[in-house]
PDB file of N, CA, C and O in Angstrom:
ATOM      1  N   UNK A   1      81.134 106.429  79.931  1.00  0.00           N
ATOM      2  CA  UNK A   1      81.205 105.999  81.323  1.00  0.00           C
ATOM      3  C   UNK A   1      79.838 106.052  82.008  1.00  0.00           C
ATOM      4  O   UNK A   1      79.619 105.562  83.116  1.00  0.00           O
ATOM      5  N   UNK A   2      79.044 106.614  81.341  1.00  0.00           N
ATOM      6  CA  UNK A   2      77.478 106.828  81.857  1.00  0.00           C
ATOM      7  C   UNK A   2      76.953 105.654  82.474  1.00  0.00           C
ATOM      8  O   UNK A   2      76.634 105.538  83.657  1.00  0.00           O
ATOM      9  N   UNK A   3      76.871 104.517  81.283  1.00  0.00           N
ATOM     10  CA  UNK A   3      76.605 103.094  81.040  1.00  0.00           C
ATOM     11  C   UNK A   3      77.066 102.525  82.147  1.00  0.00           C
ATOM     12  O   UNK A   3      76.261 102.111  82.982  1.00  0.00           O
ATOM     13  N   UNK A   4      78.256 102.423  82.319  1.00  0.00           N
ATOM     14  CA  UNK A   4      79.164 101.934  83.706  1.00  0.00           C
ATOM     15  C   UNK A   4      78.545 102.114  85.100  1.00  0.00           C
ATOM     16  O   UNK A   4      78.016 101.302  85.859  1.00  0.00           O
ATOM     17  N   UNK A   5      78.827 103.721  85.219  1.00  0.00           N
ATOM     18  CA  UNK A   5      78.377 104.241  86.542  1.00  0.00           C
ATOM     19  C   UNK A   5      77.038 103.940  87.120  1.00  0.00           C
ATOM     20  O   UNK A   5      76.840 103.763  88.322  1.00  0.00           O
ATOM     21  N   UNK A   6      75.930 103.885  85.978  1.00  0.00           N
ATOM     22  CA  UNK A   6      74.823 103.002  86.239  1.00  0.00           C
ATOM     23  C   UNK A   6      74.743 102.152  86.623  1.00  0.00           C
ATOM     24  O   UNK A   6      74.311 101.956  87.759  1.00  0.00           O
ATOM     25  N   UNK A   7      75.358 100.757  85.367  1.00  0.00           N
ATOM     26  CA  UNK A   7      75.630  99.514  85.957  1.00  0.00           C
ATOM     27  C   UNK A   7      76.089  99.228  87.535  1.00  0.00           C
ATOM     28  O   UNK A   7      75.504  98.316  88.118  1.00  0.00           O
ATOM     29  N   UNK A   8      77.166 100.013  88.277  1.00  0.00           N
ATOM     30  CA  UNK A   8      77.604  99.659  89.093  1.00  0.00           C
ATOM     31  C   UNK A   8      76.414  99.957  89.960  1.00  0.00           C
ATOM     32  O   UNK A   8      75.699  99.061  90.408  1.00  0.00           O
ATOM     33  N   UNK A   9      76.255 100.991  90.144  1.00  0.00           N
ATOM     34  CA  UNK A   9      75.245 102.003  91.286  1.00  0.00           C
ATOM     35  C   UNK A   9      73.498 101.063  90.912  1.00  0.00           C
ATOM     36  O   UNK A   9      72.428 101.362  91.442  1.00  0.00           O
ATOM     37  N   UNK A  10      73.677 100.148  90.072  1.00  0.00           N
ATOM     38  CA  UNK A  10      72.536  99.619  90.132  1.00  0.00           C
ATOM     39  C   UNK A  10      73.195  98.487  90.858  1.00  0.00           C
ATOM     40  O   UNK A  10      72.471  98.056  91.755  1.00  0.00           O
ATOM     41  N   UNK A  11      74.256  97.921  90.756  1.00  0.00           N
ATOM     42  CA  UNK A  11      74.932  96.597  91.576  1.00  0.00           C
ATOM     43  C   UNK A  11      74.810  97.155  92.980  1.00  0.00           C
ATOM     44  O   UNK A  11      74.071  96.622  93.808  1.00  0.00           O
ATOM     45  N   UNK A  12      75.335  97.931  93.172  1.00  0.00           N
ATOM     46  CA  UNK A  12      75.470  98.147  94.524  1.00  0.00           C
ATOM     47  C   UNK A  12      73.991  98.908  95.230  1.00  0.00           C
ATOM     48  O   UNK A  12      74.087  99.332  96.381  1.00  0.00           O
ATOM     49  N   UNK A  13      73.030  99.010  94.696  1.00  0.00           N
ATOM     50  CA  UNK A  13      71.776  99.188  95.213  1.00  0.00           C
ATOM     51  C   UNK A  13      71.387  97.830  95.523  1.00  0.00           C
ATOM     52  O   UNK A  13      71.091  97.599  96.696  1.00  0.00           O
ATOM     53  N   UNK A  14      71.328  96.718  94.523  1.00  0.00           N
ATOM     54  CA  UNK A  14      70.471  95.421  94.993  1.00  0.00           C
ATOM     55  C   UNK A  14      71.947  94.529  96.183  1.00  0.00           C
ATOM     56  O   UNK A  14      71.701  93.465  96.751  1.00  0.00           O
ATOM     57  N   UNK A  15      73.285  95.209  96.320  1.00  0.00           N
ATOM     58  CA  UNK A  15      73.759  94.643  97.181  1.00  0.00           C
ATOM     59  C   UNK A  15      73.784  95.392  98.575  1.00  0.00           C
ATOM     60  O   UNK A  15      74.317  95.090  99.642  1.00  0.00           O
ATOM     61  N   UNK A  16      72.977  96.535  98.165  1.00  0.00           N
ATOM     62  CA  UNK A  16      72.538  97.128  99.558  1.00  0.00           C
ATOM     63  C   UNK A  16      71.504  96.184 100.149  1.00  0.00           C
ATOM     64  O   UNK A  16      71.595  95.582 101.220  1.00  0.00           O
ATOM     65  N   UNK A  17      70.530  96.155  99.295  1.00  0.00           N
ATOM     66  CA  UNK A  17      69.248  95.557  99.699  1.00  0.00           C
ATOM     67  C   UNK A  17      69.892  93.641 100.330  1.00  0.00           C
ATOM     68  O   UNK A  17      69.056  92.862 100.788  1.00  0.00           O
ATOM     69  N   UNK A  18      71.103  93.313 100.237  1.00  0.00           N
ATOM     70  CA  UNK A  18      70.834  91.742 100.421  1.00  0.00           C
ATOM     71  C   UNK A  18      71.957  92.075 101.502  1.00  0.00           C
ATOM     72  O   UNK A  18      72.384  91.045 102.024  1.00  0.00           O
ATOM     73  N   UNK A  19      72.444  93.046 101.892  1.00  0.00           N
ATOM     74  CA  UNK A  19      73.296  93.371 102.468  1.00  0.00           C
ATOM     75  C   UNK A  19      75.515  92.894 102.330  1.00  0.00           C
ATOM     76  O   UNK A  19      76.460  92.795 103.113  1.00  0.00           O
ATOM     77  N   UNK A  20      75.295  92.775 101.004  1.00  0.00           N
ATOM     78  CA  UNK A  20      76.538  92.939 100.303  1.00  0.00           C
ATOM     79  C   UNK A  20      77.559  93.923  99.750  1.00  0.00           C
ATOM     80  O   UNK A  20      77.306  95.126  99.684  1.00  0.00           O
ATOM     81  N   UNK A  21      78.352  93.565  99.478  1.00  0.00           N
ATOM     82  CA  UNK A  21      79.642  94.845  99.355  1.00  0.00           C
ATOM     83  C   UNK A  21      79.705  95.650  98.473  1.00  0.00           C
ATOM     84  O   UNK A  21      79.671  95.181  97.335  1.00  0.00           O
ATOM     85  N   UNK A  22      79.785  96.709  98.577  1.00  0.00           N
ATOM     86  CA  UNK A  22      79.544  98.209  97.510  1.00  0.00           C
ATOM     87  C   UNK A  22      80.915  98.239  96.753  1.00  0.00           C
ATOM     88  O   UNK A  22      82.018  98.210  97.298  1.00  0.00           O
ATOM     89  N   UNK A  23      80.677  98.300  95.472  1.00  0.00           N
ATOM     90  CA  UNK A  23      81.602  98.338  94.408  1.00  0.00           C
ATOM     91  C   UNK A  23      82.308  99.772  94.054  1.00  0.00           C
ATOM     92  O   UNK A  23      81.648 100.654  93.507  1.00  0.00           O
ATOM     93  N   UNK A  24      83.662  99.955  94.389  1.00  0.00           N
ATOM     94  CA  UNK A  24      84.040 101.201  93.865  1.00  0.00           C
ATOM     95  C   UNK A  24      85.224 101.172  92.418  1.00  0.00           C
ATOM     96  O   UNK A  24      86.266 100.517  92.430  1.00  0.00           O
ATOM     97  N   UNK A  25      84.872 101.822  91.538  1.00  0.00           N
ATOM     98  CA  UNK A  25      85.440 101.799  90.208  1.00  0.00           C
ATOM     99  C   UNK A  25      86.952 102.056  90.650  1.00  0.00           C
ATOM    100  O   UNK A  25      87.797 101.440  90.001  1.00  0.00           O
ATOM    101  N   UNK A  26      87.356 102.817  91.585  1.00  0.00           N
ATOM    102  CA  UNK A  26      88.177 103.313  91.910  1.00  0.00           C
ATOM    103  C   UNK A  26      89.554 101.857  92.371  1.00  0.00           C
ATOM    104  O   UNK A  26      90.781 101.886  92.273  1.00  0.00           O
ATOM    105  N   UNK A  27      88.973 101.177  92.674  1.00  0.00           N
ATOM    106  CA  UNK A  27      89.653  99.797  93.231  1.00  0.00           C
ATOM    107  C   UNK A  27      89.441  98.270  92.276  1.00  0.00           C
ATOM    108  O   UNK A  27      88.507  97.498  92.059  1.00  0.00           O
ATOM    109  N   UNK A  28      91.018  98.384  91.845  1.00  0.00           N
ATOM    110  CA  UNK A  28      91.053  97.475  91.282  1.00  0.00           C
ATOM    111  C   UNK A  28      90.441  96.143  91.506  1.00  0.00           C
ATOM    112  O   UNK A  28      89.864  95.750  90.493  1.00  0.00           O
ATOM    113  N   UNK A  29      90.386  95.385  92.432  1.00  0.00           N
ATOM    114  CA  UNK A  29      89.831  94.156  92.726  1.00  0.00           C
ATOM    115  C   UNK A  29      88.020  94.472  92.303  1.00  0.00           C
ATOM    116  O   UNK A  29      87.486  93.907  91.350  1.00  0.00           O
ATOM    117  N   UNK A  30      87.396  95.312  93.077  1.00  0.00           N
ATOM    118  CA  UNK A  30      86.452  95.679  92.506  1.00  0.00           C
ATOM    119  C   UNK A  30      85.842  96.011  90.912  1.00  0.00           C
ATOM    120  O   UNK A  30      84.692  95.964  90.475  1.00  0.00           O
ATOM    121  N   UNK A  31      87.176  96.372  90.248  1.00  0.00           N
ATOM    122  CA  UNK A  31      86.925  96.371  88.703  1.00  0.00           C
ATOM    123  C   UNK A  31      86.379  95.008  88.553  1.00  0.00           C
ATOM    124  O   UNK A  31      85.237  94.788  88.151  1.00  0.00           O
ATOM    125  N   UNK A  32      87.501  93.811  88.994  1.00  0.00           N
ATOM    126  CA  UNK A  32      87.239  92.866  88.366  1.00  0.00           C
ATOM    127  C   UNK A  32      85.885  91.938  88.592  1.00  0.00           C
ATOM    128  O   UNK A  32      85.299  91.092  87.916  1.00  0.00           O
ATOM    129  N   UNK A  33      85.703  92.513  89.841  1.00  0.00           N
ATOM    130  CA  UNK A  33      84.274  92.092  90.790  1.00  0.00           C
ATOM    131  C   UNK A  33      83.131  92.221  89.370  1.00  0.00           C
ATOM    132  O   UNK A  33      82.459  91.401  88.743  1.00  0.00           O
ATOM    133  N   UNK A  34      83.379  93.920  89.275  1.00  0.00           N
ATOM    134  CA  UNK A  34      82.036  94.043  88.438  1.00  0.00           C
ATOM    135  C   UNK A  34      82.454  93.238  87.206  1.00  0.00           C
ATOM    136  O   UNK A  34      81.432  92.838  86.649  1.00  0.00           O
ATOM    137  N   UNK A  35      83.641  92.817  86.517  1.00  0.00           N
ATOM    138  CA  UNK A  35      83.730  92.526  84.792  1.00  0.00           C
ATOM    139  C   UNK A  35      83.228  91.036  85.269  1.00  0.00           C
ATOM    140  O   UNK A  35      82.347  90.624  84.515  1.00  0.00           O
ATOM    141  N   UNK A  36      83.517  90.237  86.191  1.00  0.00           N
ATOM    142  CA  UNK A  36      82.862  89.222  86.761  1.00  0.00           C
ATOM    143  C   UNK A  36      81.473  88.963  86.359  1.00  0.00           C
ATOM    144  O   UNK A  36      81.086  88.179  85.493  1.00  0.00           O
ATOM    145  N   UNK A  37      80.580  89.963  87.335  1.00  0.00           N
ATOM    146  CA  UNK A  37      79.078  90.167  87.081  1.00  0.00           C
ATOM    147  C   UNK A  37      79.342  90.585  85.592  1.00  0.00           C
ATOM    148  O   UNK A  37      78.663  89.701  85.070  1.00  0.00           O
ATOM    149  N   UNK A  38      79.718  91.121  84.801  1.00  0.00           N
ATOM    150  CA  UNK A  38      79.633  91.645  83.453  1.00  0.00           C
ATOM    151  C   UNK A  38      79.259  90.006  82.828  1.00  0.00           C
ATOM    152  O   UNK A  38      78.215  89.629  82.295  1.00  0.00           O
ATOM    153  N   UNK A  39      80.507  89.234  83.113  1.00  0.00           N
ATOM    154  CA  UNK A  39      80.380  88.053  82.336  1.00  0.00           C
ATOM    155  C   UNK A  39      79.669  87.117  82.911  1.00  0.00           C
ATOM    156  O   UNK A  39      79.743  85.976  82.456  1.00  0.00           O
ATOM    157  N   UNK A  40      79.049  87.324  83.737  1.00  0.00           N
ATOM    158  CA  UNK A  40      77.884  86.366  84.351  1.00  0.00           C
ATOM    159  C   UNK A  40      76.614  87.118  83.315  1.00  0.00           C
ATOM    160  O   UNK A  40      76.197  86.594  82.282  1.00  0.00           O
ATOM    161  N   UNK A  41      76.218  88.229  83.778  1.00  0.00           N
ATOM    162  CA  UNK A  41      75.132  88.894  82.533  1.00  0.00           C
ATOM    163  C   UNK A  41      75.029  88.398  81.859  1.00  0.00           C
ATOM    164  O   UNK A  41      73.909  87.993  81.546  1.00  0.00           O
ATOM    165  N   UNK A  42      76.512  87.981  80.934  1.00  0.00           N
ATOM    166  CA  UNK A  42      76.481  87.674  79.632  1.00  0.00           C
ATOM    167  C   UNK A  42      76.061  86.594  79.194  1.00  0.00           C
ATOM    168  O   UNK A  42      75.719  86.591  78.012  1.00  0.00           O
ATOM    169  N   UNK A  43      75.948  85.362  79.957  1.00  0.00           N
ATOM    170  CA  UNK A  43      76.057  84.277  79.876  1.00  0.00           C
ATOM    171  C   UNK A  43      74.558  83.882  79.185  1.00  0.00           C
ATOM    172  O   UNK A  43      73.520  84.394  79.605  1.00  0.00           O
ATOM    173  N   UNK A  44      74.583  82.923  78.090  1.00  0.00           N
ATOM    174  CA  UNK A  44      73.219  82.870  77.130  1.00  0.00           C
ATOM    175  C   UNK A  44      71.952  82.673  77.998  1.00  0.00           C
ATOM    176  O   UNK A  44      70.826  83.075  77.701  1.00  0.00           O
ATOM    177  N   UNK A  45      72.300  82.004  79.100  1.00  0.00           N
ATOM    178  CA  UNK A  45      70.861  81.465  80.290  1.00  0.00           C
ATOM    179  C   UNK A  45      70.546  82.984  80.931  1.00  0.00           C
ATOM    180  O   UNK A  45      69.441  83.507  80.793  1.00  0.00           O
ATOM    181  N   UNK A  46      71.314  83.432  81.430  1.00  0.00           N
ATOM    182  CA  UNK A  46      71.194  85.323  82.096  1.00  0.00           C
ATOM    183  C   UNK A  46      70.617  85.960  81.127  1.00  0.00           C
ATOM    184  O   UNK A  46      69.464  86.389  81.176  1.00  0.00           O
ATOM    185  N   UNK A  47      71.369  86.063  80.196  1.00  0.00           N
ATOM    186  CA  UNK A  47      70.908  87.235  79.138  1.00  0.00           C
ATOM    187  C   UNK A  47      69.428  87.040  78.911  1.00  0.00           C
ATOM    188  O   UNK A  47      68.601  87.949  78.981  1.00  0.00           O
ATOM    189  N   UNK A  48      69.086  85.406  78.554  1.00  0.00           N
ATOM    190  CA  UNK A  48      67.400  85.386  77.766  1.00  0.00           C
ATOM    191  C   UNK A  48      66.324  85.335  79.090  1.00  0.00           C
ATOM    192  O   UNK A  48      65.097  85.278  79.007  1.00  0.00           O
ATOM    193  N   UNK A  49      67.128  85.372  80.315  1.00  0.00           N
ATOM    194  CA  UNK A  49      66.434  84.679  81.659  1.00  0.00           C
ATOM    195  C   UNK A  49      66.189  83.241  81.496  1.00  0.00           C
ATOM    196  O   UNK A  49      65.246  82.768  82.132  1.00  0.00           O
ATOM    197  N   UNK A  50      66.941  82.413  80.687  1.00  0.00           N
ATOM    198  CA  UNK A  50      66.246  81.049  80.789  1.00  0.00           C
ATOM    199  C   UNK A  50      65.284  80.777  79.359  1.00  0.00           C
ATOM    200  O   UNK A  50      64.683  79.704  79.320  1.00  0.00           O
ATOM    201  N   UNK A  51      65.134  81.713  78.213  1.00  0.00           N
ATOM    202  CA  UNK A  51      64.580  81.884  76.872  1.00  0.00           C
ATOM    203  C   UNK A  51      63.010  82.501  77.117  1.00  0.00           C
ATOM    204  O   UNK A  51      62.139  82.437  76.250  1.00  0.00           O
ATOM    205  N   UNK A  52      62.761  83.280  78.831  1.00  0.00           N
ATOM    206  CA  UNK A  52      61.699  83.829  78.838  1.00  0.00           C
ATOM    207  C   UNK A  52      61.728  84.982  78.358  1.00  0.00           C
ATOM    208  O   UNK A  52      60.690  85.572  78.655  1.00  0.00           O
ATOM    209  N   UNK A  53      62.510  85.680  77.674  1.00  0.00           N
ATOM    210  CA  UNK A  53      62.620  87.370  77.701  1.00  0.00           C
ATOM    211  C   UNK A  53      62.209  87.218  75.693  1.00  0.00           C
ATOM    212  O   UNK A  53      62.645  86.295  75.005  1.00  0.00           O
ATOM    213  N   UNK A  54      61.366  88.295  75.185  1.00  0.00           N
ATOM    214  CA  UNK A  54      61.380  88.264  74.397  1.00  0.00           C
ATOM    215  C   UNK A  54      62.380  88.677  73.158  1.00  0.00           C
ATOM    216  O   UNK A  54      63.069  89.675  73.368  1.00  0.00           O
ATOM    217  N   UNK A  55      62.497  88.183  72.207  1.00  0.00           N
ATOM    218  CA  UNK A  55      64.411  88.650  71.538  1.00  0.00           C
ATOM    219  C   UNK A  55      64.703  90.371  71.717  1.00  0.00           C
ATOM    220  O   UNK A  55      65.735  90.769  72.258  1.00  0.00           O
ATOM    221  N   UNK A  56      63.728  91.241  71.226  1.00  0.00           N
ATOM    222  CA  UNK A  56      63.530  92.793  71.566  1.00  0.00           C
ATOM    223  C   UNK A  56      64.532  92.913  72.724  1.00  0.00           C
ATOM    224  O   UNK A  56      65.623  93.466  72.590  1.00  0.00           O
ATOM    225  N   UNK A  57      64.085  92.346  73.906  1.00  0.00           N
ATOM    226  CA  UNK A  57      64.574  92.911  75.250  1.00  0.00           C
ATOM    227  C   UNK A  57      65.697  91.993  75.327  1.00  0.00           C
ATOM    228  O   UNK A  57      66.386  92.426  76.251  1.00  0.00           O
ATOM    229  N   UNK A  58      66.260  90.926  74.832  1.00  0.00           N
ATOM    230  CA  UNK A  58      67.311  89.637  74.949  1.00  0.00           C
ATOM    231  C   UNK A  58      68.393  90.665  73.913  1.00  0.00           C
ATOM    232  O   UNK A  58      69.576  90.362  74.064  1.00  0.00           O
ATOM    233  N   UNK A  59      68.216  91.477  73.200  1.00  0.00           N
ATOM    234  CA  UNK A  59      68.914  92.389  72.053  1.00  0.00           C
ATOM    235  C   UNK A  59      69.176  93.645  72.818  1.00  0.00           C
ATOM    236  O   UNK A  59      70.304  94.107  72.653  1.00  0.00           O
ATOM    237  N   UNK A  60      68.484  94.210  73.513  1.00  0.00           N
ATOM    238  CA  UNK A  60      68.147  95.498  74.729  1.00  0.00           C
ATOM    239  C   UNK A  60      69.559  95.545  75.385  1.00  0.00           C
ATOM    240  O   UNK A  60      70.515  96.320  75.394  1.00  0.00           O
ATOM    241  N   UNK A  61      69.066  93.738  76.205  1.00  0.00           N
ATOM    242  CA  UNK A  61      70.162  93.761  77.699  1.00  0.00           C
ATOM    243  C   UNK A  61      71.631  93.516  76.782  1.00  0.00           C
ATOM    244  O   UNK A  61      72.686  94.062  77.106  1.00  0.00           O
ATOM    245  N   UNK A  62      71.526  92.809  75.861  1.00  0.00           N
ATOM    246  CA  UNK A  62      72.706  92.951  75.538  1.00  0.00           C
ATOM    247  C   UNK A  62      73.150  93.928  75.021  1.00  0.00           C
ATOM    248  O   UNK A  62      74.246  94.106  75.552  1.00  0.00           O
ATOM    249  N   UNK A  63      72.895  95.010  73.990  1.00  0.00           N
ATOM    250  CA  UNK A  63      73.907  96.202  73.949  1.00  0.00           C
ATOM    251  C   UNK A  63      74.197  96.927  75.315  1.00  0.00           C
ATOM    252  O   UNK A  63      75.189  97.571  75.654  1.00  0.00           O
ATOM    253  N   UNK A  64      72.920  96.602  76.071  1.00  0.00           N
ATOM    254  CA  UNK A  64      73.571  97.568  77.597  1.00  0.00           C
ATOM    255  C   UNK A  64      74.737  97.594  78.065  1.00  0.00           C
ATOM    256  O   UNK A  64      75.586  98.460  78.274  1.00  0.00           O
ATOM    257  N   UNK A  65      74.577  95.720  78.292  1.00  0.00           N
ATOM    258  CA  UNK A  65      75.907  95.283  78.764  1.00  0.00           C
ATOM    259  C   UNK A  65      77.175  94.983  78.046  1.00  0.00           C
ATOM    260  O   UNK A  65      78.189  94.635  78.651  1.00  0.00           O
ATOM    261  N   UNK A  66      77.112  95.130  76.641  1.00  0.00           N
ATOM    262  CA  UNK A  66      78.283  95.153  75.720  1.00  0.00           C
ATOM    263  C   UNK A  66      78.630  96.580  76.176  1.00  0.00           C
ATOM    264  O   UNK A  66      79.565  96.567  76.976  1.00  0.00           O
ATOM    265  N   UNK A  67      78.141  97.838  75.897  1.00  0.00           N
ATOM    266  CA  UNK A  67      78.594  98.885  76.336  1.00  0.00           C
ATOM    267  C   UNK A  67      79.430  99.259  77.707  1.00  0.00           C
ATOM    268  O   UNK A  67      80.583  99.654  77.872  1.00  0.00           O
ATOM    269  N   UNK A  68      78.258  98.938  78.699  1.00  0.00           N
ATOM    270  CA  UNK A  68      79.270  98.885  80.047  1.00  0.00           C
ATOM    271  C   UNK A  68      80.509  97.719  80.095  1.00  0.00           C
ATOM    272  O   UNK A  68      81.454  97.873  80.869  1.00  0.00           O
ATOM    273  N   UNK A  69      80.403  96.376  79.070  1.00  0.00           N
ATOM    274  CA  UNK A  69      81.816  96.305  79.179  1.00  0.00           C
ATOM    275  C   UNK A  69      82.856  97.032  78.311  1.00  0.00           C
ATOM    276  O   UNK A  69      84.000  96.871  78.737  1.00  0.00           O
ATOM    277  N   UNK A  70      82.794  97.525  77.590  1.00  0.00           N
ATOM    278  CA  UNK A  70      83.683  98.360  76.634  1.00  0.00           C
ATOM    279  C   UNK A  70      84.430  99.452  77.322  1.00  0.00           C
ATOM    280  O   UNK A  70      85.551  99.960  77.340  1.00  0.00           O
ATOM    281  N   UNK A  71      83.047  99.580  77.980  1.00  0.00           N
ATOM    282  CA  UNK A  71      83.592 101.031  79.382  1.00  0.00           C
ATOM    283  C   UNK A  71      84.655 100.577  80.335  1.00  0.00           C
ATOM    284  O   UNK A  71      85.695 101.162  80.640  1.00  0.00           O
ATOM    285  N   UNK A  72      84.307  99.701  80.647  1.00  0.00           N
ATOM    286  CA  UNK A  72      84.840  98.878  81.872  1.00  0.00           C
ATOM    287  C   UNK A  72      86.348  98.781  81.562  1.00  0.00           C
ATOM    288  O   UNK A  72      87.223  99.157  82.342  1.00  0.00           O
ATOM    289  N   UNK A  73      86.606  98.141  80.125  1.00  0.00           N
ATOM    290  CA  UNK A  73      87.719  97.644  79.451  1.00  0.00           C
ATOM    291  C   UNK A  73      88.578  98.792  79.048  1.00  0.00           C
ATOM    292  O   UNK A  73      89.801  98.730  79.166  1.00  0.00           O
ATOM    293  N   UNK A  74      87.951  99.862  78.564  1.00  0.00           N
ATOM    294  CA  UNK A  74      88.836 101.257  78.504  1.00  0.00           C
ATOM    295  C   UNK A  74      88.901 101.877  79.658  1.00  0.00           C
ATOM    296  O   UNK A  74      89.504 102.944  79.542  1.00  0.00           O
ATOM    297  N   UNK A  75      88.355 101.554  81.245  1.00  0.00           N
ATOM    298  CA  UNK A  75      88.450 102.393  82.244  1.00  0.00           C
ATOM    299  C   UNK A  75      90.429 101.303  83.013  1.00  0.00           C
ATOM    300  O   UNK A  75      91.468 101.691  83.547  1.00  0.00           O
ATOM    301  N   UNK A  76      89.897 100.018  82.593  1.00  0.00           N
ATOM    302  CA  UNK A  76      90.990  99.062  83.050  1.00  0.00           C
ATOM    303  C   UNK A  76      90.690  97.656  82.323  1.00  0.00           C
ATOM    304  O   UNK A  76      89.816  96.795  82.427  1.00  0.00           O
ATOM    305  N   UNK A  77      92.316  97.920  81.210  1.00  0.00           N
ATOM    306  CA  UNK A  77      91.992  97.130  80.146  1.00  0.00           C
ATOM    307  C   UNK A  77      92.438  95.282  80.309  1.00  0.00           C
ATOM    308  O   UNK A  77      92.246  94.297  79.595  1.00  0.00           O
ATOM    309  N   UNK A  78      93.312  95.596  82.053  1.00  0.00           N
ATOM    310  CA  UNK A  78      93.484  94.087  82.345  1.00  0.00           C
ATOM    311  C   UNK A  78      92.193  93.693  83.146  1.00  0.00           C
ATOM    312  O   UNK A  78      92.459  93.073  84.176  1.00  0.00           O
ATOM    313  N   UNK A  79      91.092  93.868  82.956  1.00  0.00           N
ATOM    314  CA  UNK A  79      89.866  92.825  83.365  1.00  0.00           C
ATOM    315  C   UNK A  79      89.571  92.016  82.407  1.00  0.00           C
ATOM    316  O   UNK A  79      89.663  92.314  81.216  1.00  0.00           O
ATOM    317  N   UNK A  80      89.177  90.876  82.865  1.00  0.00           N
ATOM    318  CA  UNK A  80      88.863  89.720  82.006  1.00  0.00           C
ATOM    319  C   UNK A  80      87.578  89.717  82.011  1.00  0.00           C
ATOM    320  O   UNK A  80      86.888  90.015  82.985  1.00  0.00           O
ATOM    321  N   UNK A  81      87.102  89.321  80.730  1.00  0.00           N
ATOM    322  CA  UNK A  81      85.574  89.251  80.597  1.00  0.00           C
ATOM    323  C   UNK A  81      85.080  88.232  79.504  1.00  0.00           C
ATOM    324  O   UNK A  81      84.975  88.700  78.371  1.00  0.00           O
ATOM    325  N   UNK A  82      84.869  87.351  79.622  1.00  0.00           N
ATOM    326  CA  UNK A  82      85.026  86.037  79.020  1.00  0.00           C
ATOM    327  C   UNK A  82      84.285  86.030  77.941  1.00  0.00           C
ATOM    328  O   UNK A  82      84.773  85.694  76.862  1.00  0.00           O
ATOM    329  N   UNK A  83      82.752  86.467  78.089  1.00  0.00           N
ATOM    330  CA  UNK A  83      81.628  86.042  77.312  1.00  0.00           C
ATOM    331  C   UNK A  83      81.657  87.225  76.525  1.00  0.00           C
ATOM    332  O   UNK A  83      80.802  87.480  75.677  1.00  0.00           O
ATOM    333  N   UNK A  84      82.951  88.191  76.883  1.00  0.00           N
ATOM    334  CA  UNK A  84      82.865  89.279  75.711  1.00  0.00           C
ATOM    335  C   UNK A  84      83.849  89.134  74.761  1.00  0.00           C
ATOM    336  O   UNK A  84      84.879  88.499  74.988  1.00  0.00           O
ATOM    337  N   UNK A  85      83.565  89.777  73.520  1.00  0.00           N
ATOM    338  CA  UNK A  85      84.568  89.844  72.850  1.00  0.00           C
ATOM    339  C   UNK A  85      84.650  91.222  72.248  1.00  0.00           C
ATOM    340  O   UNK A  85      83.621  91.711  71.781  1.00  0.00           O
ATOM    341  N   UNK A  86      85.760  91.878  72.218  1.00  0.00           N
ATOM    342  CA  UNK A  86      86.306  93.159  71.462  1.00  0.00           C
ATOM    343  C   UNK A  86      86.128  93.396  70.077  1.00  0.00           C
ATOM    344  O   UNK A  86      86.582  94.417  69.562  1.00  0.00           O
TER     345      UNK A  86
END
């Protein structure tokens, strides 16, 4: 859950800064908020930035975010997360 609690508390820092809504694990709709952003991450253009990121760090972001979704999926296993697979 480490992975997770990060992820979120890093979401909800840059949605402090733009002045957007703070994510609580605790609330379902919000689960799905973040597995949302999970599968936006995921998406091949996000993940490489567009094929600027070198493969090292394109290999990096993705176990991050495979992990925090795994978390996500054992914290609440009806979120959908498209670009992942189990």
């Amino acid at each position: 859950m480490k992975e997770l609690k990060a992820y979120v508390e890093q979401q909800n820092q840059w949605n402090a800064i733009f002045k957007g809504r703070q994510y609580n694990l605790a609330n379902p709709a919000d689960r799905q908020s973040i597995a949302q952003k999970i599968d936006s991450d995921l998406s091949p253009e996000n993940l490489s930035c567009d094929g600027e990121l070198p493969r090292s760090q394109v290999q990096a972001k993705y176990r991050r975010l495979t992990k925090v979704a795994e978390q996500l999926l054992a914290l609440d296993p009806s979120v959908q997360i498209y670009e992942f697979s189990a």
